[in-house]
N, C-alpha and C positions, 0 to 999 in steps of 0.2 A: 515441580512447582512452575506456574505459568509465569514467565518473566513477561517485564513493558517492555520492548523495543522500543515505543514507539511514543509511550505515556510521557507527559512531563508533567509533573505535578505544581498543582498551584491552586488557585483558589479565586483567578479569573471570571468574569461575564459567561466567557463561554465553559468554563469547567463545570459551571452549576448549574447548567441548561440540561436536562434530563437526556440519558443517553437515546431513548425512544425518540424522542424530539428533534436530535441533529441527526440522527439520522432520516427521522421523514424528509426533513426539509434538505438535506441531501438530495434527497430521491427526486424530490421536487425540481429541486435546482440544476441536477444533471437534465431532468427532461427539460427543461425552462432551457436549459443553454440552448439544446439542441434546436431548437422554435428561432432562436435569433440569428439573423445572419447580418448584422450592422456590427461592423467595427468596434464603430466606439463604444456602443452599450457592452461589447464582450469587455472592451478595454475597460468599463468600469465594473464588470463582474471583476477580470480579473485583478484590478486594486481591492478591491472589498476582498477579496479572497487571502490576497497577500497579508491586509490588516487582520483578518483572523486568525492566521498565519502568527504574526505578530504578535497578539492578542494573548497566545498562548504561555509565552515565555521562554522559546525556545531560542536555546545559544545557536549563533551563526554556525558554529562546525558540526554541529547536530546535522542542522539543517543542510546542509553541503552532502554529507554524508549522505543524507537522505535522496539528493537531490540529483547527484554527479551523474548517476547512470543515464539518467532522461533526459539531460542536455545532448547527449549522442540521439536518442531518437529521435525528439522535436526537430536537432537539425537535420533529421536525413527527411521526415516528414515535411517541415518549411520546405528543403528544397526541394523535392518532391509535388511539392502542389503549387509553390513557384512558378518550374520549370513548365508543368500543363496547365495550370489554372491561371497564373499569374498571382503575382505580389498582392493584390488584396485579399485573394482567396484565401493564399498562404498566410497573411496575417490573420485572416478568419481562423481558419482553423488553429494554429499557433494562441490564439489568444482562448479559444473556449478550452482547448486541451490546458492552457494553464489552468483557467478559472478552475474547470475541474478538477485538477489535481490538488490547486490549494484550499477548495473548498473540503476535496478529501482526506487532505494532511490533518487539516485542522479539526475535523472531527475525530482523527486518530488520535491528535496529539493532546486534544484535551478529554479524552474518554478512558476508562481501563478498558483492556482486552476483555476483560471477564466481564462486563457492563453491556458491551457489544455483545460479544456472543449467549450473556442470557436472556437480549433483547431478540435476536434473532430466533432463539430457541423458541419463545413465545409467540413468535409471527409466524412460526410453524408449524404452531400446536392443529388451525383450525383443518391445517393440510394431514396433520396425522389423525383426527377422528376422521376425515375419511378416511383414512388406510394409504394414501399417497406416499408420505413420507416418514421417518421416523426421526423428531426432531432432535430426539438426543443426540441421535447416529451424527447428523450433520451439525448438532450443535460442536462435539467431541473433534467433528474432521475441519470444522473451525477453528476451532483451538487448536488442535496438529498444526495445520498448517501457518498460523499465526506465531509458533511457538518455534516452528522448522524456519520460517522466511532467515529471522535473521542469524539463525544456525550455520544454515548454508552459506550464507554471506561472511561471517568468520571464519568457518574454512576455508572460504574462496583465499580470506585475506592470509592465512596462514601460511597455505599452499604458495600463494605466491610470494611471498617472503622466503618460502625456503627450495624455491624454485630458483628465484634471482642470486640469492647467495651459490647456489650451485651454475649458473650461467644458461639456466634453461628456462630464462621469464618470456622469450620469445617464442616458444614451443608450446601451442595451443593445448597440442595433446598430453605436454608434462601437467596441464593444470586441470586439463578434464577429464581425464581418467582417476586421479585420485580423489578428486571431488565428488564424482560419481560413485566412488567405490565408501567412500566416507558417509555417503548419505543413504546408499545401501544398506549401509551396518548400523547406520542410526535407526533407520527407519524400521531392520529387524529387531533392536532392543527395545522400540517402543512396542510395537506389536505383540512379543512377547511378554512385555511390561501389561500391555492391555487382556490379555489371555489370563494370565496370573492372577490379574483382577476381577476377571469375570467366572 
């Protein structure tokens, strides 16, 4: 069964906004960022984005959770276009990579997974009467992979809880080698799970 990572349920402004819909205006709004290079206008996407953010009803350590690993890249990226572009640049880009991220949180967080991907299924219908693509295929390999994100991510946390208790939380390779090896075998039980079915 397809679990929510990522759903929180409620009964919000934006929960009842039809899944078709936040995503166009996603699609929209990612391009629209890209078009502005003022500051402040980002700065105020990226408030708007944080209130839908907000909006949602999502507890702070959800949100952290969600959130911890991209505060490493934002910083290496800030510094990064700091260093060559300078400090407005870097806030440029810092401030649309928020907007967009919390413009995409927030349609995660108030949508199901299964909403999403049989909205997408359907925007790919007019691709498989030509013969281009086969939407189920990639509707299915959306759902995998939706369904694997935060699989992975509990083994990670696993792994390394029983890495540290043995004194090897420092050893890259104690945590990626069984993490890889875990999601290889996952990945053969789903496959065969899919074979079975078909």
């Amino acid at each position: 069964m397809m679990i929510e990572p990522l759903y929180v349920n409620g009964h919000g402004p934006l929960h009842r906004v039809p899944a078709a819909f936040k995503l166009a205006l996603l699609v929209a709004a990612g391009a629209g960022l890209f078009a502005v290079h003022d500051a402040r206008w980002l700065g105020v996407a990226a408030g708007v984005s944080a209130l839908l953010v907000w909006s949602t009803g999502v507890g702070g350590a959800a949100l952290w959770r969600q959130l911890r690993g991209l505060i490493w890249v934002l910083a290496a990226v800030g510094g990064f276009a700091a260093v060559f572009q300078g400090w407005l640049a870097a806030a440029v880009v810092l401030l649309r990579i928020g907007a967009l991220v919390g413009l995409a949180l927030a349609v995660t967080l108030s949508t199901r997974s299964s909403d999403l991907i049989a909205v997408c299924e359907r925007a790919l219908l007019p691709l498989q009467r030509i013969g281009l693509v086969d939407a189920g295929k990639v509707a299915l390999a959306l759902a995998l992979a939706l369904r694997f994100v935060p699989e992975i991510w509990r083994h990670y946390q696993e792994i390394r809880e029983a890495q540290a208790a043995r004194g090897l939380a420092r050893h890259p390779l104690a945590l990626i080698v069984p993490l890889i090896v875990r999601t290889l075998k996952r990945a053969e039980q789903v496959a065969q799970a899919i074979d079975a079915r078909s």
